[in-house]
PDB file with one MODEL, atoms N, CA, C and O in Angstrom:
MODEL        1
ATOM      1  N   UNK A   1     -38.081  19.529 -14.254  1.00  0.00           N
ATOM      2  CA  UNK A   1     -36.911  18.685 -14.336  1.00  0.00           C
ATOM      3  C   UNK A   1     -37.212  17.398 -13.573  1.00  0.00           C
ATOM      4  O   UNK A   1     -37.638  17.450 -12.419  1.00  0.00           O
ATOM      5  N   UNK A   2     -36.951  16.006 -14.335  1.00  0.00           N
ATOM      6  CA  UNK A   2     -37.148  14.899 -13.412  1.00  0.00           C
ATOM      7  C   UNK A   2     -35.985  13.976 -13.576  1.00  0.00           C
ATOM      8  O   UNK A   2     -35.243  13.733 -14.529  1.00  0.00           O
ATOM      9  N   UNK A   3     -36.065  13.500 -12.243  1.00  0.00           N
ATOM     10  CA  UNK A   3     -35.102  12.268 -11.731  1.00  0.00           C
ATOM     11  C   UNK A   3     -35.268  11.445 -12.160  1.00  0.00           C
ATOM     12  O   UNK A   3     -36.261  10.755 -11.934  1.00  0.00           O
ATOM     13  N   UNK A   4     -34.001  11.050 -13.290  1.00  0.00           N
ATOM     14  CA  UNK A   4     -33.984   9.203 -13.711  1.00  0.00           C
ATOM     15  C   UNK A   4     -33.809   8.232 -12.685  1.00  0.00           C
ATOM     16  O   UNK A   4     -32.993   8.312 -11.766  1.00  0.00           O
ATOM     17  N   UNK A   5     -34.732   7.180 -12.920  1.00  0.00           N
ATOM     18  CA  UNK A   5     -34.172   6.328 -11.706  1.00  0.00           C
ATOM     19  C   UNK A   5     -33.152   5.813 -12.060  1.00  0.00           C
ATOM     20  O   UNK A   5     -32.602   5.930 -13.155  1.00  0.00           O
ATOM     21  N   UNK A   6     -32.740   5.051 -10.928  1.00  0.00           N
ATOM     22  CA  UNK A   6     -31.430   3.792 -11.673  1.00  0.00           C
ATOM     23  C   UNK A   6     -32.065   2.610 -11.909  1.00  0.00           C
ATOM     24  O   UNK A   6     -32.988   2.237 -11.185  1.00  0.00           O
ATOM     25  N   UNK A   7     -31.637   1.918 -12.931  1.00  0.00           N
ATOM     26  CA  UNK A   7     -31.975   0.658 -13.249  1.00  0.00           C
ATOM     27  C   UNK A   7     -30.999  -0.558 -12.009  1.00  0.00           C
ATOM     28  O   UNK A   7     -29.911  -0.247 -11.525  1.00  0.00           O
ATOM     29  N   UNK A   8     -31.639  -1.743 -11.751  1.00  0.00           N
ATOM     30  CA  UNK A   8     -30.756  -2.293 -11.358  1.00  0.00           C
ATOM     31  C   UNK A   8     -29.458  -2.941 -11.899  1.00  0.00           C
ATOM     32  O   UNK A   8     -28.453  -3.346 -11.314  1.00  0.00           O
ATOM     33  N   UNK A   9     -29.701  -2.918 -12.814  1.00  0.00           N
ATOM     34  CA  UNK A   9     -27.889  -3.301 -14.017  1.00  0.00           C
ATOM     35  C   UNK A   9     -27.344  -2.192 -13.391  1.00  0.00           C
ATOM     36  O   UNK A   9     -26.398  -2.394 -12.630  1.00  0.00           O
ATOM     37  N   UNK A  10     -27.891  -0.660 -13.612  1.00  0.00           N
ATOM     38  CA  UNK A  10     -26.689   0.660 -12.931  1.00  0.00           C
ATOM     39  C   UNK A  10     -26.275   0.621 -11.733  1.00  0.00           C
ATOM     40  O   UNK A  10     -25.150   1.052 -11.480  1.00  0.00           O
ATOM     41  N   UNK A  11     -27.069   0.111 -10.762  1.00  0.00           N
ATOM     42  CA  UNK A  11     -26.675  -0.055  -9.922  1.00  0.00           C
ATOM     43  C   UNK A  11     -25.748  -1.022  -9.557  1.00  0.00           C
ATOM     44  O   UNK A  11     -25.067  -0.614  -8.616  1.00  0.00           O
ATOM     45  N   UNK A  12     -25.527  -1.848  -9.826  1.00  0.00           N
ATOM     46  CA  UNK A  12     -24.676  -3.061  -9.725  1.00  0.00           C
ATOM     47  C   UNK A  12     -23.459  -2.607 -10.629  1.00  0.00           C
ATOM     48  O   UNK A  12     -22.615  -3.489 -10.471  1.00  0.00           O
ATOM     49  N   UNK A  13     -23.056  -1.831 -11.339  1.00  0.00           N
ATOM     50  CA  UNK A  13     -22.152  -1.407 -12.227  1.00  0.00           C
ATOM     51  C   UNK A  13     -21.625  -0.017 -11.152  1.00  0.00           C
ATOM     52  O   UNK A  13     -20.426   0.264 -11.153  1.00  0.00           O
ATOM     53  N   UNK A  14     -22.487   0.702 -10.369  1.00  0.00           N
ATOM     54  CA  UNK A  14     -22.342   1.817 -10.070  1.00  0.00           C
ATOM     55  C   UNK A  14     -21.362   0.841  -8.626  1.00  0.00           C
ATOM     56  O   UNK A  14     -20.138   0.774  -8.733  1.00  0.00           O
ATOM     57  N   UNK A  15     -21.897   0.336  -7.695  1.00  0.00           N
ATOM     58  CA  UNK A  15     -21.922  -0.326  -6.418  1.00  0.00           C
ATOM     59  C   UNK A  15     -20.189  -1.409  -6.988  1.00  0.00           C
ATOM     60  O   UNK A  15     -19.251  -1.558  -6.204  1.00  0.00           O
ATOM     61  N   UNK A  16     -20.189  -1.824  -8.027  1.00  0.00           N
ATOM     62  CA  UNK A  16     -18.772  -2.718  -8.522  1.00  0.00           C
ATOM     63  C   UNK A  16     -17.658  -1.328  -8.840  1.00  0.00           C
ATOM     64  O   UNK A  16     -16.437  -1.269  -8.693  1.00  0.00           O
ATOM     65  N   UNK A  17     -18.428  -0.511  -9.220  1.00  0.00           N
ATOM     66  CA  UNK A  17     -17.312   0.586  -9.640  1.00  0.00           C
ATOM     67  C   UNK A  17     -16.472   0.985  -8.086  1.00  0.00           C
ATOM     68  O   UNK A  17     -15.302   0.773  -7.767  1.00  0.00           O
ATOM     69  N   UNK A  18     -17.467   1.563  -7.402  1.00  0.00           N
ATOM     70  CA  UNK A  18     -17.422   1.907  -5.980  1.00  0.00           C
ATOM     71  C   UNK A  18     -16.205   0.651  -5.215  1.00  0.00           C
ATOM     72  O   UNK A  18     -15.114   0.952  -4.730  1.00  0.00           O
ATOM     73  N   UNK A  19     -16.484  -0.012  -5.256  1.00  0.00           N
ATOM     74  CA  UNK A  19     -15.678  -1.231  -4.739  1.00  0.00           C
ATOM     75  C   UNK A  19     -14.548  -1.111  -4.782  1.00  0.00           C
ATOM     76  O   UNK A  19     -13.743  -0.658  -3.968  1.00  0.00           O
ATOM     77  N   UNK A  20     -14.411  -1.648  -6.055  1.00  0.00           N
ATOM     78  CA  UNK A  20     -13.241  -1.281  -7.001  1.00  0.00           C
ATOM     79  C   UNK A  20     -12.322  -0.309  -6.687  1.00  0.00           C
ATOM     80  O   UNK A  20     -11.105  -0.459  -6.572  1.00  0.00           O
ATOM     81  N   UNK A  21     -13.026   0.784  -6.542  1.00  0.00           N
ATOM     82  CA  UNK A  21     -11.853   1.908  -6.098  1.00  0.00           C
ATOM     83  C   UNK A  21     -11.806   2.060  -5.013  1.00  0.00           C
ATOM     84  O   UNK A  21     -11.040   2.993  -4.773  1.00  0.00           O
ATOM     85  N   UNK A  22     -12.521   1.341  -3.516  1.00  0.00           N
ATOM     86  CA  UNK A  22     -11.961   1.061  -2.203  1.00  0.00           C
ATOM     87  C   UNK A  22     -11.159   0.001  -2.532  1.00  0.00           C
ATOM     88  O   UNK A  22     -10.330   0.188  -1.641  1.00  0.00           O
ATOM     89  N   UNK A  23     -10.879  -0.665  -2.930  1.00  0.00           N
ATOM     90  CA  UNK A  23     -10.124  -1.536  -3.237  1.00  0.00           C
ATOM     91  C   UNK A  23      -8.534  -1.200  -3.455  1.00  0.00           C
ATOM     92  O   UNK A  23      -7.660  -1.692  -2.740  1.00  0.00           O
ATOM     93  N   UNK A  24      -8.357  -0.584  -4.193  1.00  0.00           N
ATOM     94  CA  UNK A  24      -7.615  -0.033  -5.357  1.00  0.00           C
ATOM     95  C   UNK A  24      -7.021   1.106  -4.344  1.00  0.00           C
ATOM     96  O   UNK A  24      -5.797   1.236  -4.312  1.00  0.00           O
ATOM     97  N   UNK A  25      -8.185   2.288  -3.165  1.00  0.00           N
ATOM     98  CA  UNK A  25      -7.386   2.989  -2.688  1.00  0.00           C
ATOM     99  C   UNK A  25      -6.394   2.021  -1.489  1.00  0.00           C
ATOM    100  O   UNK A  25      -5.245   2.346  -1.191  1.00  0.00           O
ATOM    101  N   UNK A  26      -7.168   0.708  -0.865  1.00  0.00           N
ATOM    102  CA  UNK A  26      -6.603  -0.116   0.128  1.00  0.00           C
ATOM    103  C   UNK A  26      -5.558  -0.367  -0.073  1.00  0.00           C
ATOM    104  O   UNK A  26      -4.699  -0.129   0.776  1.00  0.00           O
ATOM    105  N   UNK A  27      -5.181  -1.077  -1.556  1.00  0.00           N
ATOM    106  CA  UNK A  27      -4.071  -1.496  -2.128  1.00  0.00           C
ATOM    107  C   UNK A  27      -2.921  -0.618  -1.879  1.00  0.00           C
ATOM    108  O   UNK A  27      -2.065  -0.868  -1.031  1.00  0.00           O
ATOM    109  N   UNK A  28      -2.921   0.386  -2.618  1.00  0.00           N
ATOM    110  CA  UNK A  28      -2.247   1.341  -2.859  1.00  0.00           C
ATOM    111  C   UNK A  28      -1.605   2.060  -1.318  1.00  0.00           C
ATOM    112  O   UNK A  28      -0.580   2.742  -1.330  1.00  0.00           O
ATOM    113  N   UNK A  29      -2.237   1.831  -0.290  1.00  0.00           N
ATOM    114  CA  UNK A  29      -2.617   2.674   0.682  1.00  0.00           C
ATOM    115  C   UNK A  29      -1.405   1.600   1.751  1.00  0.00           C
ATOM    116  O   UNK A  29      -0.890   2.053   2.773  1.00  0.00           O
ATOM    117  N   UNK A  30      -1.108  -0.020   1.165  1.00  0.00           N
ATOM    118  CA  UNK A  30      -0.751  -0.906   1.973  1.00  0.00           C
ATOM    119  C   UNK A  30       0.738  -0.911   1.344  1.00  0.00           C
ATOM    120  O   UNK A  30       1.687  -1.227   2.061  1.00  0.00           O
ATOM    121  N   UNK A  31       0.906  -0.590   0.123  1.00  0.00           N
ATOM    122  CA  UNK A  31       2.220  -0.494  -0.960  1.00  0.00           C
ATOM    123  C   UNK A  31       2.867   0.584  -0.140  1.00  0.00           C
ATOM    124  O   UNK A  31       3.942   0.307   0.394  1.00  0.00           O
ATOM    125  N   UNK A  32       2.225   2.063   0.068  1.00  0.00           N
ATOM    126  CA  UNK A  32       3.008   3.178   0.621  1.00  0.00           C
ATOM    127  C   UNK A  32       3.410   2.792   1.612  1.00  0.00           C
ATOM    128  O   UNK A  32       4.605   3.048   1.761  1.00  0.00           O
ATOM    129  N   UNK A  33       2.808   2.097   2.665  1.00  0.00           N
ATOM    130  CA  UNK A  33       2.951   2.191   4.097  1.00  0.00           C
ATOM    131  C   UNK A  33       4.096   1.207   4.237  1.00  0.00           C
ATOM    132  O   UNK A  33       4.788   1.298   5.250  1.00  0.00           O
ATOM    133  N   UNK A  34       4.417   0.131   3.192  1.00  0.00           N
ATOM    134  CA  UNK A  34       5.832  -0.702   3.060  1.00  0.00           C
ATOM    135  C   UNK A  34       6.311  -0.356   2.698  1.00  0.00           C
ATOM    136  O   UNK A  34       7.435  -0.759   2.999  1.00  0.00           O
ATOM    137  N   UNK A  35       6.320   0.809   1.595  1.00  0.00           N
ATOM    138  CA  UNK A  35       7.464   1.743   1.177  1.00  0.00           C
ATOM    139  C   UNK A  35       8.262   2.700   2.362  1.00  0.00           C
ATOM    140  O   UNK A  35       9.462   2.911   2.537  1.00  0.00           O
ATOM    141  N   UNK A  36       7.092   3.164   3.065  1.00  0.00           N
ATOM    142  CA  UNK A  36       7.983   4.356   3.651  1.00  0.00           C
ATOM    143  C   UNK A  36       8.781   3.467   5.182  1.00  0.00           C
ATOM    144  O   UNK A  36       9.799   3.916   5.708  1.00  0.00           O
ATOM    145  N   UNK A  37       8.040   2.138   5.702  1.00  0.00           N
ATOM    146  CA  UNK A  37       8.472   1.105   6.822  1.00  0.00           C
ATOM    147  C   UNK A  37       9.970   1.193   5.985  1.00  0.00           C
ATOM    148  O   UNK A  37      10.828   1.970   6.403  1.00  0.00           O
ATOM    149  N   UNK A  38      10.208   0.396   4.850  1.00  0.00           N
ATOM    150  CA  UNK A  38      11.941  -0.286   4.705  1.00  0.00           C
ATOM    151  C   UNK A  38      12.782   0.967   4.240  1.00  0.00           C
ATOM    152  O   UNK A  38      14.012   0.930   4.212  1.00  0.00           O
ATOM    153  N   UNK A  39      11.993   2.162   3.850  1.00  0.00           N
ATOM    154  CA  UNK A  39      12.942   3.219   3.664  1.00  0.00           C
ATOM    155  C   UNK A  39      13.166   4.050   4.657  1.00  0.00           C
ATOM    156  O   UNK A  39      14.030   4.889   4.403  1.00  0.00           O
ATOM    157  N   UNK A  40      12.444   4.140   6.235  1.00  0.00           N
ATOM    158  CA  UNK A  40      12.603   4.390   7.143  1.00  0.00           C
ATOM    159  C   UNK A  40      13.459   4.223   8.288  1.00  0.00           C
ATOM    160  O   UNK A  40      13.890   4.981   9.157  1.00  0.00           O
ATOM    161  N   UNK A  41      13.629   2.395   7.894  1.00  0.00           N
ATOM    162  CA  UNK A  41      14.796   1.752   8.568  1.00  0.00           C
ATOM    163  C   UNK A  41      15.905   1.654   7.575  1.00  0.00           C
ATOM    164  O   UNK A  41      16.909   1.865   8.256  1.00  0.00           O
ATOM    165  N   UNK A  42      16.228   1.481   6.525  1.00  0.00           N
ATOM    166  CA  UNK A  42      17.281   1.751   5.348  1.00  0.00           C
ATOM    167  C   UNK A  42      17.782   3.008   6.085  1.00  0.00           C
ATOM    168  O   UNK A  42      18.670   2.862   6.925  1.00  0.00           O
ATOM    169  N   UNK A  43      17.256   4.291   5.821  1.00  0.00           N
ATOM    170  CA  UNK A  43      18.043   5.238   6.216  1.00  0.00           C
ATOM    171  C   UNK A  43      18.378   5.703   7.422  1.00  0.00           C
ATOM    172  O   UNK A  43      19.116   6.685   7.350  1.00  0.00           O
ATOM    173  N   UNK A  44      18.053   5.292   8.715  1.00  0.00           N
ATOM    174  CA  UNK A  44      18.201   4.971  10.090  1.00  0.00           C
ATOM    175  C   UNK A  44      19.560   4.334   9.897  1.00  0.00           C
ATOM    176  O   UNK A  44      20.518   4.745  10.552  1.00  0.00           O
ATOM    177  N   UNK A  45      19.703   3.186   8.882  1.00  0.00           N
ATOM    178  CA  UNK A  45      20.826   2.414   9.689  1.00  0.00           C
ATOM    179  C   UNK A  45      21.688   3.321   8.284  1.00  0.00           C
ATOM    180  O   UNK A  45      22.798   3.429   8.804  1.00  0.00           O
ATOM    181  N   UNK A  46      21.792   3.836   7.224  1.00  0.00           N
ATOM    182  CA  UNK A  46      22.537   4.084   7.004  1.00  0.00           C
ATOM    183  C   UNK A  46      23.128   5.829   7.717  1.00  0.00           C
ATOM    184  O   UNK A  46      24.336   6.035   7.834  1.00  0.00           O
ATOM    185  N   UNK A  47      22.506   6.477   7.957  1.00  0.00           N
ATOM    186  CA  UNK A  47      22.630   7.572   9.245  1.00  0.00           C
ATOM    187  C   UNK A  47      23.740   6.918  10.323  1.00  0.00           C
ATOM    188  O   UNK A  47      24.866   7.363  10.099  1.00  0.00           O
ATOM    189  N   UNK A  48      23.708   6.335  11.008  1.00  0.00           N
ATOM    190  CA  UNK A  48      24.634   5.463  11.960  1.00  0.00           C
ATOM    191  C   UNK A  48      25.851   4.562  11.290  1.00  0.00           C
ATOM    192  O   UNK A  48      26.504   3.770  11.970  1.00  0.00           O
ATOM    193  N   UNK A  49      26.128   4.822   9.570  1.00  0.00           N
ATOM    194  CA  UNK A  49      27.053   4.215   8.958  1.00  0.00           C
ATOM    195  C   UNK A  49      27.517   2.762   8.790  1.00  0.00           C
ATOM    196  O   UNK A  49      28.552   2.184   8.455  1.00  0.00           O
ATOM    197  N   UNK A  50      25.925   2.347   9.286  1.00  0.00           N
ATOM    198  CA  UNK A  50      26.037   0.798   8.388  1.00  0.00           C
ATOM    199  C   UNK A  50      25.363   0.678   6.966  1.00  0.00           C
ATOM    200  O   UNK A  50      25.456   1.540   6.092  1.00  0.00           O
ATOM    201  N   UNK A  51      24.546  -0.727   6.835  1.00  0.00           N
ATOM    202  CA  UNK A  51      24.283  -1.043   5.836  1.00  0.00           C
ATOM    203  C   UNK A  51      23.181  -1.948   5.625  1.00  0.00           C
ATOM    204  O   UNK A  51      23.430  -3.135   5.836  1.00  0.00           O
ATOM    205  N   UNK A  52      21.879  -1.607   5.210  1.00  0.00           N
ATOM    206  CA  UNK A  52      20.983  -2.429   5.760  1.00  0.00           C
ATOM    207  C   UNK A  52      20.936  -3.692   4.971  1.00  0.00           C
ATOM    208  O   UNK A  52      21.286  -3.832   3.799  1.00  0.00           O
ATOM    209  N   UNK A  53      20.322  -4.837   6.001  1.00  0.00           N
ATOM    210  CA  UNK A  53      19.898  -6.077   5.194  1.00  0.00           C
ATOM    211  C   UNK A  53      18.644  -6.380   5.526  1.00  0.00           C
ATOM    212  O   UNK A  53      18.122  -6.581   6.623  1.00  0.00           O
ATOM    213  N   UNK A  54      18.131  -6.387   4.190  1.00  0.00           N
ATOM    214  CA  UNK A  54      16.243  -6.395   4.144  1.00  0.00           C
ATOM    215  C   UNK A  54      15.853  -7.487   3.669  1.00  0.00           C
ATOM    216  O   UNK A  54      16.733  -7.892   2.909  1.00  0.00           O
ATOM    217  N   UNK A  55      14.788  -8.359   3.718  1.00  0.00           N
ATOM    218  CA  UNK A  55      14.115  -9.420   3.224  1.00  0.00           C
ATOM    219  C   UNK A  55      13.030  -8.882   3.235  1.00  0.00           C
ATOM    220  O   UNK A  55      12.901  -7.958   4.038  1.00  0.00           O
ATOM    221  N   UNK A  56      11.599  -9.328   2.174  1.00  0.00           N
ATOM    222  CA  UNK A  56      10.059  -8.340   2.490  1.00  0.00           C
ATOM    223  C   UNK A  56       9.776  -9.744   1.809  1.00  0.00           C
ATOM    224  O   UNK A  56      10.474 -10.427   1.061  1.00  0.00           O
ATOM    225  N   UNK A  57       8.477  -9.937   2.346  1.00  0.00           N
ATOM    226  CA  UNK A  57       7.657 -10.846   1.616  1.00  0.00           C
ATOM    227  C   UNK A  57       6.521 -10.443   1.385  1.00  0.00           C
ATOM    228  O   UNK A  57       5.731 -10.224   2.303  1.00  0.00           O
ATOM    229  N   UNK A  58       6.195 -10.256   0.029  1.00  0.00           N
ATOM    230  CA  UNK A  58       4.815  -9.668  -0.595  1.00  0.00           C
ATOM    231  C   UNK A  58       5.002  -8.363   0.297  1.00  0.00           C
ATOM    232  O   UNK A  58       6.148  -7.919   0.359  1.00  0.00           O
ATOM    233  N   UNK A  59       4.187  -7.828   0.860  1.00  0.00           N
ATOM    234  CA  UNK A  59       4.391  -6.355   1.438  1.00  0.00           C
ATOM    235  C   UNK A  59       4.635  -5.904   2.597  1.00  0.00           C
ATOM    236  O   UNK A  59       4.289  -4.795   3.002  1.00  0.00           O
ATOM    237  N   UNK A  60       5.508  -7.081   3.475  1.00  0.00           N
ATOM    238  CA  UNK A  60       5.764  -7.354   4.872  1.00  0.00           C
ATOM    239  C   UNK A  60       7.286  -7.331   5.088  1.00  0.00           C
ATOM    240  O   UNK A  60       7.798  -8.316   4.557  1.00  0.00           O
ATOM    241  N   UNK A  61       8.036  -6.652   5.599  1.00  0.00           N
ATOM    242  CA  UNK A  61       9.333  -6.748   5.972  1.00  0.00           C
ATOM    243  C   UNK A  61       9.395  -8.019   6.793  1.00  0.00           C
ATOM    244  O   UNK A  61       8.494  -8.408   7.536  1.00  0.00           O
ATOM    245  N   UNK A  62      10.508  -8.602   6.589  1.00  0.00           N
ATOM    246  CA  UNK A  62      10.035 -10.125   7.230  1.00  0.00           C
ATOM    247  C   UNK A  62      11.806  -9.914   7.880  1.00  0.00           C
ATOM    248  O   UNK A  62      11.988 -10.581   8.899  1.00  0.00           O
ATOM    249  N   UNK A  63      12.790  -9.266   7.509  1.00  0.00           N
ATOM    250  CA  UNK A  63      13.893  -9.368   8.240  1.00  0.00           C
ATOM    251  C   UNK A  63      14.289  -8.201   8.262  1.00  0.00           C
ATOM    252  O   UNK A  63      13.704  -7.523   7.417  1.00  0.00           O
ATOM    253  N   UNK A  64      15.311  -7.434   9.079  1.00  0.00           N
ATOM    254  CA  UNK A  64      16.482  -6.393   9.170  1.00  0.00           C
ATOM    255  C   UNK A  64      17.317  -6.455   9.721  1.00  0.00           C
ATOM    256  O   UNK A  64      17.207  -6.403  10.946  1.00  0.00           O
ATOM    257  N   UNK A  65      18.204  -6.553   9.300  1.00  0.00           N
ATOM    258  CA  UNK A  65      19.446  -6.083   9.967  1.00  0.00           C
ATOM    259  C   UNK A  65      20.698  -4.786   9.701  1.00  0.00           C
ATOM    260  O   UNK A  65      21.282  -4.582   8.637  1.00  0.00           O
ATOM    261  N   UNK A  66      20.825  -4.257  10.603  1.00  0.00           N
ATOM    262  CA  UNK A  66      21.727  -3.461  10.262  1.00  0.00           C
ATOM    263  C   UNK A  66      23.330  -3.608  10.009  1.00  0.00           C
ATOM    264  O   UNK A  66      23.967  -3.168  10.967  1.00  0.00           O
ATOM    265  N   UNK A  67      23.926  -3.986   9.227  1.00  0.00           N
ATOM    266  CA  UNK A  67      25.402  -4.454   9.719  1.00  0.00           C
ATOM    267  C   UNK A  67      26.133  -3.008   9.888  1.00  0.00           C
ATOM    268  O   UNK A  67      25.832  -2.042   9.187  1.00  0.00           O
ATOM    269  N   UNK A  68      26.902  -2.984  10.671  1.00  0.00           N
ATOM    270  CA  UNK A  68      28.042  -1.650  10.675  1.00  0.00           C
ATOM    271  C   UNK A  68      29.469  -2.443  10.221  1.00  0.00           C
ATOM    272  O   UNK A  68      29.690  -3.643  10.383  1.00  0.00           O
ATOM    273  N   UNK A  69      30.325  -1.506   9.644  1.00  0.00           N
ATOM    274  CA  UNK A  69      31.449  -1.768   9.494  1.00  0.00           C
ATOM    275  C   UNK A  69      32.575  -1.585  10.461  1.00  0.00           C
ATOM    276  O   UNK A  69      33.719  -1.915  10.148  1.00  0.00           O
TER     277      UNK A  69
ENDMDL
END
């Protein structure tokens, strides 16, 4: 039984693939972590019977406030 080598085209296809899906897990990985931040404080302030006010920019909570009634 013998070992194909890789060509360098495969490699560069193999090494872009690879990327790609660190990429892709980073992404994904930065979406959750702003998901669970404004739904963390959302339900904090609604627990205490206010009402939250959120602003996010791109994937950054940029304001909160809680108002109570």
């Amino acid at each position: 039984m013998s070992i194909k080598k890789i060509t360098p085209v495969q490699g560069v296809v193999i090494f872009g693939l690879l990327s790609l899906m660190v990429f892709a897990i980073l992404i994904a990985s930065q979406f959750y972590l702003s998901y669970t931040e404004v739904t963390k404080a959302a339900n904090s302030c609604f627990n205490i019977g206010g009402y939250p006010i959120i602003q996010k920019t791109g994937l950054e909570m940029t304001y909160f406030e809680c108002v109570k009634n």
